[in-house]
C-alpha angles and dihedrals in degrees: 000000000000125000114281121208096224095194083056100040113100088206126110107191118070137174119201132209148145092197136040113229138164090263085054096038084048092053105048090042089048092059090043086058100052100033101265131140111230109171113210123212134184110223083207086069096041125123121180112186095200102193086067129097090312081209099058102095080050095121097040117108103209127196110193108212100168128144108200105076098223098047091048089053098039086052105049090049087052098047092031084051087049094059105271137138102238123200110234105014120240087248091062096042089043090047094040086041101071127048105205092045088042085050098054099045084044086054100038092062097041108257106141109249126168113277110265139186129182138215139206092191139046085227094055088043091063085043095043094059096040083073094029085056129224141298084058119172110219122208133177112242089241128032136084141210095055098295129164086350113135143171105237102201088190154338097289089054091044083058107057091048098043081057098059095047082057080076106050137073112312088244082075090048086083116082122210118184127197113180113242117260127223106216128130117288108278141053140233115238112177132187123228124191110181111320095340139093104217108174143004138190137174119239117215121206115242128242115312089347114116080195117091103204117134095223085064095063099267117139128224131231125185108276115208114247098230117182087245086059090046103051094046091054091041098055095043096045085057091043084073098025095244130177107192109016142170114211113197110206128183120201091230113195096223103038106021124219105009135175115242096162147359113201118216093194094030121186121221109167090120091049089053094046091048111035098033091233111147098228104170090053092048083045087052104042085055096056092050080050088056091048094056095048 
């Protein structure tokens, strides 16, 4: 696609990215579709110097669409310190990003959310869940797609993996702990774009996996947007500010609907592919609506 110098581009509308996906392909075929201009720019070719006019960027519509964590949220404090409207803003990727700092903002203004500890130790750990109780999920702070998350049955089995994280980077020391839910075998993952829930679907765990995320072979169905659906994903999307959001909800059968996630770069290829909603022209539609504000 070529590098674009974004301080000389005379453009106002960007999409950014450090891998091309389906979600990106869809976008920027999307605007060709339908005449817009939707500049795409590889992260991997971005250069911010950040001692320069700190308004210049100030007309640029950004949608950050990058997969590495770090350089999502190092990009959009540069470009969002540079003037741009970022979508979404670096409050709402540093407060998705993390579990255990998303859990406690979630909590804090009552959405219901699993009940969660964290650790600094191996040893407290091990104290930790004796009183947290087994089977535990673990999860690292930071990290999608299912990674490095596992279902500790007891404290034999909270040991061996607690031993392993001893030997990787010092971010998988901490220990965050979510108790395991019963609920049926799938998940809800809806899609907001602004204040508005536009679609749902269910996500269905794969054969013999108790996780439902699609990258570990499960399959998708509509899920019904019920106001009770709505009203969870609006307020949390506006809990982090966010602009284009996926919530990621579990029917739990002690607590009912509750919060597990909410995704700052979400990825919605499956909802699409499921529920017919056109998600990358709503996406951006919302960003032209930005623009004329």
């Amino acid at each position: 696609m070529g590098t674009i110098n974004i301080e000389e581009d005379k453009s106002s509308l960007y999409i950014l990215f450090d891998n091309i996906r389906w979600e990106e392909k869809s976008l920027i075929e999307k605007a060709r579709e339908t005449g817009r201009e939707l500049k795409a720019i590889d992260c991997k070719d971005l250069v911010l110097f950040l001692n320069e006019d700190s308004n210049r960027f100030r007309d640029k519509i950004i949608l950050q669409r990058c997969v590495s964590y770090f350089r999502s949220l190092h990009s959009t404090g540069g470009l969002e310190g540079l003037g741009a409207k970022m979508i979404n803003s670096l409050y709402t990727a540093f407060m998705c990003g993390n579990k255990l700092i998303s859990h406690l903002e979630l909590q804090k203004n009552e959405i219901q959310t699993p009940k969660a500890m964290c650790a600094f130790t191996s040893e407290s750990s091990i104290n930790g869940l004796e009183k947290f109780g087994y089977p535990a999920v673990i999860k690292p702070t930071v990290g999608s797609w299912g990674r490095l998350i596992g279902l500790l049955n007891d404290k034999e089995a909270a040991k061996t993996v607690l031993e392993d994280r001893e030997h990787m980077f010092p971010i998988y020391h901490i220990s965050y702990f979510e108790e395991f839910i019963k609920r049926p075998p799938r998940d809800i993952r809806a899609i907001v774009v602004g204040e508005e829930v536009v679609a749902a679907i269910y996500r269905y765990s794969g054969d013999n996996e108790w996780k439902t995320n699609m990258a570990l072979g499960g399959h998708a169905l509509t899920c019904p947007i019920t106001k009770e659906i709505e009203d969870i994903c609006i307020k949390s999307a506006k809990i982090f500010k966010g602009d284009i959001v996926g919530v990621d909800l579990m029917e739990s059968e002690k607590y009912g609907l509750i919060v597990h996630e909410v995704n700052n770069t979400t990825e919605f290829k499956n909802t699409v592919k499921v529920t017919g909603v056109d998600i990358p022209k709503l996406i951006i539609d919302y960003m032209e609506n930005i623009l004329k504000k």
